[in-house]
mmCIF file of the N, C-alpha and C atoms, coordinates in Angstrom:
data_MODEL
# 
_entry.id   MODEL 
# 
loop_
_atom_site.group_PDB 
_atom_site.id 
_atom_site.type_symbol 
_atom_site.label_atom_id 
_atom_site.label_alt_id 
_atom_site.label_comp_id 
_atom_site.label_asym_id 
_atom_site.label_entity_id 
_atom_site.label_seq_id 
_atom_site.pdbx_PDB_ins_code 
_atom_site.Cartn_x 
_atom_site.Cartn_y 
_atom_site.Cartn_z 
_atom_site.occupancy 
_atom_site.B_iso_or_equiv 
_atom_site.pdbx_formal_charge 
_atom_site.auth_seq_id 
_atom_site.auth_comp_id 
_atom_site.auth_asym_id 
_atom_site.auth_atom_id 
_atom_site.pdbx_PDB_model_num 
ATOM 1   N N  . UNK A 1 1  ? -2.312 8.813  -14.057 1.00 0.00 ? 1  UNK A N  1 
ATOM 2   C CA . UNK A 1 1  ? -3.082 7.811  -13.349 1.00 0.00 ? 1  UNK A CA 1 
ATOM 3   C C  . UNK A 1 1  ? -4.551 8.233  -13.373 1.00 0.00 ? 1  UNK A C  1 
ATOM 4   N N  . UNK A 1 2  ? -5.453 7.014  -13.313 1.00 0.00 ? 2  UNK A N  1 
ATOM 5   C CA . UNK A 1 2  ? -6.825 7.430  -13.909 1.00 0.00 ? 2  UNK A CA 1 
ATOM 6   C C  . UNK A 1 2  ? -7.557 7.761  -12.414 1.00 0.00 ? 2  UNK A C  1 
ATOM 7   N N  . UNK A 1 3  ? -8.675 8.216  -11.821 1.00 0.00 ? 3  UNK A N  1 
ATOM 8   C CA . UNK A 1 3  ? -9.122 8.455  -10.904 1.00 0.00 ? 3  UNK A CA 1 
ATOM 9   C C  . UNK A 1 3  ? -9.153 7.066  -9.821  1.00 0.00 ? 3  UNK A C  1 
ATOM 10  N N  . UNK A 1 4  ? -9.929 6.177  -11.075 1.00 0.00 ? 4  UNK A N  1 
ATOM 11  C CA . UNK A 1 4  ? -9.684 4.382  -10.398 1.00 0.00 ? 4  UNK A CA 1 
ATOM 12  C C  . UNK A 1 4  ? -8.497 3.908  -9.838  1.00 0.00 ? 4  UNK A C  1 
ATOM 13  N N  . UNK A 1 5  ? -7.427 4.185  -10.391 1.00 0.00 ? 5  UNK A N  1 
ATOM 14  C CA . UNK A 1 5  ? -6.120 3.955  -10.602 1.00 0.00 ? 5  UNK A CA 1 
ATOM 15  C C  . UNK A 1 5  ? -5.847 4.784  -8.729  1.00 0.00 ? 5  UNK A C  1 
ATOM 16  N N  . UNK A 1 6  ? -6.343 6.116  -8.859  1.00 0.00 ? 6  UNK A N  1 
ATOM 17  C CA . UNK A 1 6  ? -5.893 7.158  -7.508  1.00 0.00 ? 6  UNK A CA 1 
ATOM 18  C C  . UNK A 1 6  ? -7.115 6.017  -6.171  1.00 0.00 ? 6  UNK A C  1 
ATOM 19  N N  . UNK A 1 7  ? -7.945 6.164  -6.699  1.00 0.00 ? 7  UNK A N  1 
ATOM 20  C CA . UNK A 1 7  ? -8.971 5.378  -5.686  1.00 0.00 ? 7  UNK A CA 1 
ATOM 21  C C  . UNK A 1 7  ? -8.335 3.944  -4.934  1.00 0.00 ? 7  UNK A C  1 
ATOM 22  N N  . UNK A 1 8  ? -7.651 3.394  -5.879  1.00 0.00 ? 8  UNK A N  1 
ATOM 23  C CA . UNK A 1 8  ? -7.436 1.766  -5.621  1.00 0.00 ? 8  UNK A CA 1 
ATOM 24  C C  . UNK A 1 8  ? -6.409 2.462  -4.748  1.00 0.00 ? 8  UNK A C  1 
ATOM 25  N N  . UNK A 1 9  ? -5.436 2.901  -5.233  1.00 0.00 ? 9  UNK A N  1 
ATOM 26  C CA . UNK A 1 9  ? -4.379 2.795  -4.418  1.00 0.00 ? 9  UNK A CA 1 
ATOM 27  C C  . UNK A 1 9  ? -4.246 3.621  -2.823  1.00 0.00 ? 9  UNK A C  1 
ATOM 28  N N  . UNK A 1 10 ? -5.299 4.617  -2.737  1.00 0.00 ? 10 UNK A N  1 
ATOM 29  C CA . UNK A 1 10 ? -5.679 5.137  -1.179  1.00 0.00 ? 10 UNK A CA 1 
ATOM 30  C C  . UNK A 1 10 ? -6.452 4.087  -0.497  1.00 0.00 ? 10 UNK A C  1 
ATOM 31  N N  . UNK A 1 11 ? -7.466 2.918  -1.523  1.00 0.00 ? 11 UNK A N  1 
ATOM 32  C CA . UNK A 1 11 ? -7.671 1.962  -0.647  1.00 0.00 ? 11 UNK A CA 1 
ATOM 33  C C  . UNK A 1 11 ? -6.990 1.407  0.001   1.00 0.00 ? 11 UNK A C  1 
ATOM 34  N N  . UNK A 1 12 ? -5.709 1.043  -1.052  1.00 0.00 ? 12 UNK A N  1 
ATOM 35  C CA . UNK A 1 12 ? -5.424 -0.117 -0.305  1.00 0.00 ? 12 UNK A CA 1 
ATOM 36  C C  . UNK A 1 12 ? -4.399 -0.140 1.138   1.00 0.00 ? 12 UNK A C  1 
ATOM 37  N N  . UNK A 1 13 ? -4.010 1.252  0.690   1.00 0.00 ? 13 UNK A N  1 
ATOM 38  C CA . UNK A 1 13 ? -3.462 1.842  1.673   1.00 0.00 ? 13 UNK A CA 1 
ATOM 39  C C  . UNK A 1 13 ? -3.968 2.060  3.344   1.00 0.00 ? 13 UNK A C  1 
ATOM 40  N N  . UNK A 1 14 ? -5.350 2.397  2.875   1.00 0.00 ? 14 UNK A N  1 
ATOM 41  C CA . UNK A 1 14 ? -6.094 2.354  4.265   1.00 0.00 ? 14 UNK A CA 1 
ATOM 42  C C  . UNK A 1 14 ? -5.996 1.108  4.524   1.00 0.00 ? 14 UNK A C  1 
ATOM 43  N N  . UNK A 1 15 ? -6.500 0.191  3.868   1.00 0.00 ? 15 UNK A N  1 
ATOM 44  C CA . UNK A 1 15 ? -7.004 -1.217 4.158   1.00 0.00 ? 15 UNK A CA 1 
ATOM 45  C C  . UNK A 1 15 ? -5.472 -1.852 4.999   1.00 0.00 ? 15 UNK A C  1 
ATOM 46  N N  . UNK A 1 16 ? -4.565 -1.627 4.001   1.00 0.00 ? 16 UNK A N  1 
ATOM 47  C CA . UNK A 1 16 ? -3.376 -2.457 4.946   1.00 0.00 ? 16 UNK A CA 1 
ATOM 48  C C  . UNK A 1 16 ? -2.960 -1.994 6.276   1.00 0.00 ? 16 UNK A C  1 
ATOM 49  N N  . UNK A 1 17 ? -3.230 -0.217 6.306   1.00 0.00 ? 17 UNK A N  1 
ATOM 50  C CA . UNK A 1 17 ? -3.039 -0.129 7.590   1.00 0.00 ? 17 UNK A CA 1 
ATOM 51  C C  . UNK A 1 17 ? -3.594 -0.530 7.921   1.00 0.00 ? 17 UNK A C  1 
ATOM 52  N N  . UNK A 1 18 ? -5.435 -0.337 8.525   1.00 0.00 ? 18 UNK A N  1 
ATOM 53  C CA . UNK A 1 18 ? -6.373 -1.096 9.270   1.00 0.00 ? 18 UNK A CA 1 
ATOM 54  C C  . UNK A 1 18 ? -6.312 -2.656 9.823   1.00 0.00 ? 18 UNK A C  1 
ATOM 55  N N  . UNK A 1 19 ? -5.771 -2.953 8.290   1.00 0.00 ? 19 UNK A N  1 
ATOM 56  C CA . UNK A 1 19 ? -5.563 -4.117 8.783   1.00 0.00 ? 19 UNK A CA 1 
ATOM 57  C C  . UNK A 1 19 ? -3.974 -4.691 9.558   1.00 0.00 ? 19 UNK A C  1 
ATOM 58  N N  . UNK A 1 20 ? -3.054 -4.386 9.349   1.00 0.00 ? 20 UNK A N  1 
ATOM 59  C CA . UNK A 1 20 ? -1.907 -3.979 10.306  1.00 0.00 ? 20 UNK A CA 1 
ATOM 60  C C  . UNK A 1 20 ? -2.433 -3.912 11.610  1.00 0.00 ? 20 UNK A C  1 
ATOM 61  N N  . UNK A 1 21 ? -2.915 -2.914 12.061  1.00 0.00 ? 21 UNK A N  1 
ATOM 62  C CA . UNK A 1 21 ? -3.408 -2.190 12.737  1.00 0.00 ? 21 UNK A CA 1 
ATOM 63  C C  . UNK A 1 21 ? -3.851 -2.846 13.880  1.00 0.00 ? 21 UNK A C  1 
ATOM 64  N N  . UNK A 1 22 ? -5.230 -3.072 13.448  1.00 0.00 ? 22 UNK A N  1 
ATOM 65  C CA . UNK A 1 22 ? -5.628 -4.508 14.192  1.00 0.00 ? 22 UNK A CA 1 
ATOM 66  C C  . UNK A 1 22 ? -4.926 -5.779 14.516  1.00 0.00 ? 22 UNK A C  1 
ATOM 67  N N  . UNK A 1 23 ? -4.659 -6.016 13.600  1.00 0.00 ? 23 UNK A N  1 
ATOM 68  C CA . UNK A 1 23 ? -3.180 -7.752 13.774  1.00 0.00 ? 23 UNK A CA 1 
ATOM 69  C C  . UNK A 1 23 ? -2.657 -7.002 14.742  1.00 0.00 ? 23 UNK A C  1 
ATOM 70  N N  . UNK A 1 24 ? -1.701 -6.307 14.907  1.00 0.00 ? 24 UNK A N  1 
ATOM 71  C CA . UNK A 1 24 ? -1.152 -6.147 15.619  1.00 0.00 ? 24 UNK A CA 1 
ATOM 72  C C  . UNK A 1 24 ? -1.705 -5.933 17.319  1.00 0.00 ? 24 UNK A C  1 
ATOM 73  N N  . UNK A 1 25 ? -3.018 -5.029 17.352  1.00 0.00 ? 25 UNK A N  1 
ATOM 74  C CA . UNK A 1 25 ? -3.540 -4.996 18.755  1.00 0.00 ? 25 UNK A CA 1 
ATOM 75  C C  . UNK A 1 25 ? -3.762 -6.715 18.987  1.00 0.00 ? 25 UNK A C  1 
ATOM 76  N N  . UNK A 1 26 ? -4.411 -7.108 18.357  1.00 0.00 ? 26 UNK A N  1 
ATOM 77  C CA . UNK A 1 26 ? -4.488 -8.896 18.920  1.00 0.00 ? 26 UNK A CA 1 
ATOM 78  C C  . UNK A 1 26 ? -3.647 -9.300 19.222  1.00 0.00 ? 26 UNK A C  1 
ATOM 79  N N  . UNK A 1 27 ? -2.203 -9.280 18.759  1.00 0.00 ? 27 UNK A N  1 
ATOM 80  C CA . UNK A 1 27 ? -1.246 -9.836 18.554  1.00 0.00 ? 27 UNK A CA 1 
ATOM 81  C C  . UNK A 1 27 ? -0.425 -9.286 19.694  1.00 0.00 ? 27 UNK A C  1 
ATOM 82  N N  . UNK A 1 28 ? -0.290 -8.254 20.015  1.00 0.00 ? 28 UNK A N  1 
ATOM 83  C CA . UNK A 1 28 ? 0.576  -7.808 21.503  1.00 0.00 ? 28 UNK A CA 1 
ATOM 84  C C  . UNK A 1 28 ? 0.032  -6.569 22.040  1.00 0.00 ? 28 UNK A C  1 
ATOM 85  N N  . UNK A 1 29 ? -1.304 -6.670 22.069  1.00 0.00 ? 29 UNK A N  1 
ATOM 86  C CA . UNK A 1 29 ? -2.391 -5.576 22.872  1.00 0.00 ? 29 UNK A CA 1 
ATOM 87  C C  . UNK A 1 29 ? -1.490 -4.316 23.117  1.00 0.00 ? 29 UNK A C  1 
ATOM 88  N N  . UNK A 1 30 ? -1.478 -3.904 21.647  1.00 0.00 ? 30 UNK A N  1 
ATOM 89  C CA . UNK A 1 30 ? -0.917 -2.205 21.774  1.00 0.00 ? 30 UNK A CA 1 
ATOM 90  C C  . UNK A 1 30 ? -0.996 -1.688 20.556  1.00 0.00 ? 30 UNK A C  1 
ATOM 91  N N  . UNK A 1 31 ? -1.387 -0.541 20.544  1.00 0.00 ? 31 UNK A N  1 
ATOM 92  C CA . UNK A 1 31 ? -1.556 0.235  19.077  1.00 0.00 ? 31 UNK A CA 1 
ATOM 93  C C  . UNK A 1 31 ? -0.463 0.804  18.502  1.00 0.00 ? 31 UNK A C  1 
ATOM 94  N N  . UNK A 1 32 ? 0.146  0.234  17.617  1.00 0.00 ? 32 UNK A N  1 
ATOM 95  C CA . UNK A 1 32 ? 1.270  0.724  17.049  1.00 0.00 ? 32 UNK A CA 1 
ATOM 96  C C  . UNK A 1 32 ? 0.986  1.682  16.074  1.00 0.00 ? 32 UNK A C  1 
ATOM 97  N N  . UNK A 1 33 ? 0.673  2.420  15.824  1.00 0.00 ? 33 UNK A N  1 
ATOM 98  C CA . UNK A 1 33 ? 0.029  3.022  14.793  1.00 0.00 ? 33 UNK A CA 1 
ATOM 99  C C  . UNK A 1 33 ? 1.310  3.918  13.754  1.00 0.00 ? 33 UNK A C  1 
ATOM 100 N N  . UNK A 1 34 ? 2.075  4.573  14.583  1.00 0.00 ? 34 UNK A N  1 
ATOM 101 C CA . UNK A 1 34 ? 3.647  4.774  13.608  1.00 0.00 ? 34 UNK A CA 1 
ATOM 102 C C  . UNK A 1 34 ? 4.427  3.686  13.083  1.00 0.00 ? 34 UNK A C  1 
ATOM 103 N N  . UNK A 1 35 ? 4.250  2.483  13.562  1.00 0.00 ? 35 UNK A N  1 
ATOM 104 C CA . UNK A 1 35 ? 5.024  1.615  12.657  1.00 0.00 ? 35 UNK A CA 1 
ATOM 105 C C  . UNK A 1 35 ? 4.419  1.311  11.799  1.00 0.00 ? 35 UNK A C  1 
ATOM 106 N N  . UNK A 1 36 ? 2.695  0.911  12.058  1.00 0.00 ? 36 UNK A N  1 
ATOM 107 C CA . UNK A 1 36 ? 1.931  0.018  11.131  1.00 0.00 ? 36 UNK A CA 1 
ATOM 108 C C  . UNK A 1 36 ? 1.637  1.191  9.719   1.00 0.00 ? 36 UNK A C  1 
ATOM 109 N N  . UNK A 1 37 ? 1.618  2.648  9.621   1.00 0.00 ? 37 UNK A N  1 
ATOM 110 C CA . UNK A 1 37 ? 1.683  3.221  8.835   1.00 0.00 ? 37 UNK A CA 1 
ATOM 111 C C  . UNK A 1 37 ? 2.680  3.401  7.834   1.00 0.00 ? 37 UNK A C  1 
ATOM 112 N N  . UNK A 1 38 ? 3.786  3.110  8.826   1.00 0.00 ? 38 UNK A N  1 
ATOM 113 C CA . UNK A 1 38 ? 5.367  3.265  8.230   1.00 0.00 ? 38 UNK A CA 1 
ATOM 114 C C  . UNK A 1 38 ? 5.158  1.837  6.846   1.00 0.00 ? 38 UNK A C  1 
ATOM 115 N N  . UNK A 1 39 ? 5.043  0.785  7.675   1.00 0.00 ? 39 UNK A N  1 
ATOM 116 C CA . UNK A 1 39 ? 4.911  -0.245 6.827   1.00 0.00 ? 39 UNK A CA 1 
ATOM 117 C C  . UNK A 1 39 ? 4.049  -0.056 5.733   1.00 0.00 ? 39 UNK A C  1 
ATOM 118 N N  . UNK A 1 40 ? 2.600  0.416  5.829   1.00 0.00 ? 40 UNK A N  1 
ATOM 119 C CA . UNK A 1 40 ? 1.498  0.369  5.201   1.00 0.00 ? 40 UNK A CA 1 
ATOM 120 C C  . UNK A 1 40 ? 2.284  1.492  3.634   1.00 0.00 ? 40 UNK A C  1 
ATOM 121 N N  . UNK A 1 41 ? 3.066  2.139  4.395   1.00 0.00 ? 41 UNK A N  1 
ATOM 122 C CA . UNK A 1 41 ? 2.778  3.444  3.643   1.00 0.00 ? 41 UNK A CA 1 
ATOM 123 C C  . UNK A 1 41 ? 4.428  2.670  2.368   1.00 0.00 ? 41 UNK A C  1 
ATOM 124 N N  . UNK A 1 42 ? 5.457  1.889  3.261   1.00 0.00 ? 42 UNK A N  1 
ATOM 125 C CA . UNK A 1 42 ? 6.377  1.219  2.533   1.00 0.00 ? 42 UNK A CA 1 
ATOM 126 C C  . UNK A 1 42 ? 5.460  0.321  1.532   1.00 0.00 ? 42 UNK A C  1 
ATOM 127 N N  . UNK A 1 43 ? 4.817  -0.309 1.671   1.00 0.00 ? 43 UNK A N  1 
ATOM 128 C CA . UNK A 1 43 ? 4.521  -1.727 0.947   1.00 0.00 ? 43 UNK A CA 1 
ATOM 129 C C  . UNK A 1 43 ? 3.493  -1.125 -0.199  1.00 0.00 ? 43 UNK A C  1 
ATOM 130 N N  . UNK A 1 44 ? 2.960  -0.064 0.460   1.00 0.00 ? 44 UNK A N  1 
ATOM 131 C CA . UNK A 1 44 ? 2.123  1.181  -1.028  1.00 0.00 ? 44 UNK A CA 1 
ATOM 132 C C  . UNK A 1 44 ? 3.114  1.643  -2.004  1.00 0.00 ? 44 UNK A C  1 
ATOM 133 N N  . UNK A 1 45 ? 4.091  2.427  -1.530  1.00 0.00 ? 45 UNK A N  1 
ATOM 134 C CA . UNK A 1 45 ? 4.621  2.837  -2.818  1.00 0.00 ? 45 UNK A CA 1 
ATOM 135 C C  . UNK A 1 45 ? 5.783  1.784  -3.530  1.00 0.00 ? 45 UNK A C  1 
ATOM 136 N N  . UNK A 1 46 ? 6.110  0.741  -3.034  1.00 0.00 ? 46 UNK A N  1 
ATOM 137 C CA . UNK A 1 46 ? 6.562  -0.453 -3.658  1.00 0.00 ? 46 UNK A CA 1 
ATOM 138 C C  . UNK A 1 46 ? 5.487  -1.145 -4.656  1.00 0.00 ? 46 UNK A C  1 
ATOM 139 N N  . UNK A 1 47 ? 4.295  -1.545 -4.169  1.00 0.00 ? 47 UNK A N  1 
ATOM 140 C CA . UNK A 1 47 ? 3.264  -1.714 -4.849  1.00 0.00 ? 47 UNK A CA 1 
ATOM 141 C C  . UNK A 1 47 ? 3.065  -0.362 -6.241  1.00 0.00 ? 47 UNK A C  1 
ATOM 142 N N  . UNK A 1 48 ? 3.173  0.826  -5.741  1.00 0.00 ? 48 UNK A N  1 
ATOM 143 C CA . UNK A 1 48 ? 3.170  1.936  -7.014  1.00 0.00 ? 48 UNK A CA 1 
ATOM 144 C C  . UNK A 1 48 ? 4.224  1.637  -8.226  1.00 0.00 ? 48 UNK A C  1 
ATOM 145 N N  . UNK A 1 49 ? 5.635  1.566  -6.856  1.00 0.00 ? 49 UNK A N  1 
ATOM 146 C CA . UNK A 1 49 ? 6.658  1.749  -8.278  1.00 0.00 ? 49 UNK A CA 1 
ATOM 147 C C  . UNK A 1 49 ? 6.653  0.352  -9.233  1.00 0.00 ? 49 UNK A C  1 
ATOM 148 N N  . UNK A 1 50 ? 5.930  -0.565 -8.495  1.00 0.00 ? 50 UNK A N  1 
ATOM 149 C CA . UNK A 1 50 ? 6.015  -2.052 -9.506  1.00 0.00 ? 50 UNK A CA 1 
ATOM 150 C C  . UNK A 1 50 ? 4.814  -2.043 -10.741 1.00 0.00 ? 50 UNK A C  1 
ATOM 151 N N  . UNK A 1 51 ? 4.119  -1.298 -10.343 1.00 0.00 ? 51 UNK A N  1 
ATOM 152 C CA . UNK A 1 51 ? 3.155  -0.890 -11.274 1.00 0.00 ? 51 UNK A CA 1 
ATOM 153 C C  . UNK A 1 51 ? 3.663  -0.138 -12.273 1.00 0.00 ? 51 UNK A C  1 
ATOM 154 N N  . UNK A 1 52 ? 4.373  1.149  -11.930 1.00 0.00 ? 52 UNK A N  1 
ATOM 155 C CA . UNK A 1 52 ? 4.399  1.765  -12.340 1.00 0.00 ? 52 UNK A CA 1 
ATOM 156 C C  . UNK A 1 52 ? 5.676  1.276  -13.988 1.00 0.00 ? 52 UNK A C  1 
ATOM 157 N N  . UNK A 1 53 ? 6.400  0.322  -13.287 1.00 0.00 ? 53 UNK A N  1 
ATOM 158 C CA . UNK A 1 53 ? 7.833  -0.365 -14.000 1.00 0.00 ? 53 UNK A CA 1 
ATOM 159 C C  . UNK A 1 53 ? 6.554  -1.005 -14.616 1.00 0.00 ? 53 UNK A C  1 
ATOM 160 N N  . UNK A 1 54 ? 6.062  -1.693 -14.456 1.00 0.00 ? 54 UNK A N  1 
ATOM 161 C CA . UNK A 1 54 ? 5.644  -2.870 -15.415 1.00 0.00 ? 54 UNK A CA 1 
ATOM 162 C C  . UNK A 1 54 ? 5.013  -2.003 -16.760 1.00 0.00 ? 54 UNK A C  1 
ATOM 163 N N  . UNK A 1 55 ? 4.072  -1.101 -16.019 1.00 0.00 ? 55 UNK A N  1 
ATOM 164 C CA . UNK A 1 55 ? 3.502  -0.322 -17.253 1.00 0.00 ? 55 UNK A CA 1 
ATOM 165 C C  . UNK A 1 55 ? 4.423  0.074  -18.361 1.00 0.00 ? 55 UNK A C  1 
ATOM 166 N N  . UNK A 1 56 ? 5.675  0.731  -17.776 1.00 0.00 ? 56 UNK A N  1 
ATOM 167 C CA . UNK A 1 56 ? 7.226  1.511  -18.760 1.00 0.00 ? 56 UNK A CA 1 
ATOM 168 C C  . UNK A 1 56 ? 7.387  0.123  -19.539 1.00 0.00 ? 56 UNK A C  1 
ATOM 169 N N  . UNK A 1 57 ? 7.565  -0.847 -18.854 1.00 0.00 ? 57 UNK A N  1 
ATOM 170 C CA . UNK A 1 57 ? 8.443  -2.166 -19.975 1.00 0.00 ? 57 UNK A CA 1 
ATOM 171 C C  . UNK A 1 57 ? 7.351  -2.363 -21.211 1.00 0.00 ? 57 UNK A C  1 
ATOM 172 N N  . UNK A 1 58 ? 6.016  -2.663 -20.479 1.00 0.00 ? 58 UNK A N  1 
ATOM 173 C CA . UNK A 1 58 ? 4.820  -2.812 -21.539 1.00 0.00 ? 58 UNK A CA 1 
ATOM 174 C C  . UNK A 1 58 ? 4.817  -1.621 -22.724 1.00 0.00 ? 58 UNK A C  1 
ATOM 175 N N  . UNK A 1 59 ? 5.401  -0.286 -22.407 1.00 0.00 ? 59 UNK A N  1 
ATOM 176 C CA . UNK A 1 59 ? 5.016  0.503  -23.481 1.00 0.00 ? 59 UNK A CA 1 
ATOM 177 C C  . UNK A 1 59 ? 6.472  0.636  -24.401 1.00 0.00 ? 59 UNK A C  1 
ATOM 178 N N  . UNK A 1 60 ? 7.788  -0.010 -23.590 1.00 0.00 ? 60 UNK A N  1 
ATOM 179 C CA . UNK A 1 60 ? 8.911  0.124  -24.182 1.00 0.00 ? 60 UNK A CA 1 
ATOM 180 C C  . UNK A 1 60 ? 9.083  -1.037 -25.237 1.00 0.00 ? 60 UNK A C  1 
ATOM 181 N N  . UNK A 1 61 ? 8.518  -2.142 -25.080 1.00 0.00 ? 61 UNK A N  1 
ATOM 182 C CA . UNK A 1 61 ? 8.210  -3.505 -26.027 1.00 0.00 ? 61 UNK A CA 1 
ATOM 183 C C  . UNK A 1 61 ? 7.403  -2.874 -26.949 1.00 0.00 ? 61 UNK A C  1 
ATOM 184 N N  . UNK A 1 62 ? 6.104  -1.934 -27.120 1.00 0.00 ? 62 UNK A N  1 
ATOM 185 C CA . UNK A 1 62 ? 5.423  -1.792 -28.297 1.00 0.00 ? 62 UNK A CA 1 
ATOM 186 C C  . UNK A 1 62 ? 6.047  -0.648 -29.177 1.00 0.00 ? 62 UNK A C  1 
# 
């Protein structure tokens, strides 16, 4: 993975928690912060391994 590749994906990671994060205090005025990571941190490496599959099929077709 290229540095861009490492960068994007700690973004987005922050970003979904943060943003979790927040939704959620609006949403029932309490900081969940172990779930919203739990999630953040599920929906990241799902996001990795789908990347990561698509790339394998792309190089198994050429």
């Amino acid at each position: 993975m290229t540095k861009f590749g490492k960068f994007f994906f700690i973004t987005f990671f922050i970003t979904l928690l943060t943003f979790t994060t927040f939704w959620d205090y609006f949403k029932n005025d309490s900081w969940a912060l172990l779930e919203n990571s739990f999630y953040s941190l599920c929906v990241t490496i799902f996001l990795f391994m789908a990347i990561l599959l698509r790339r394998r099929k792309k190089s198994a077709d050429n």
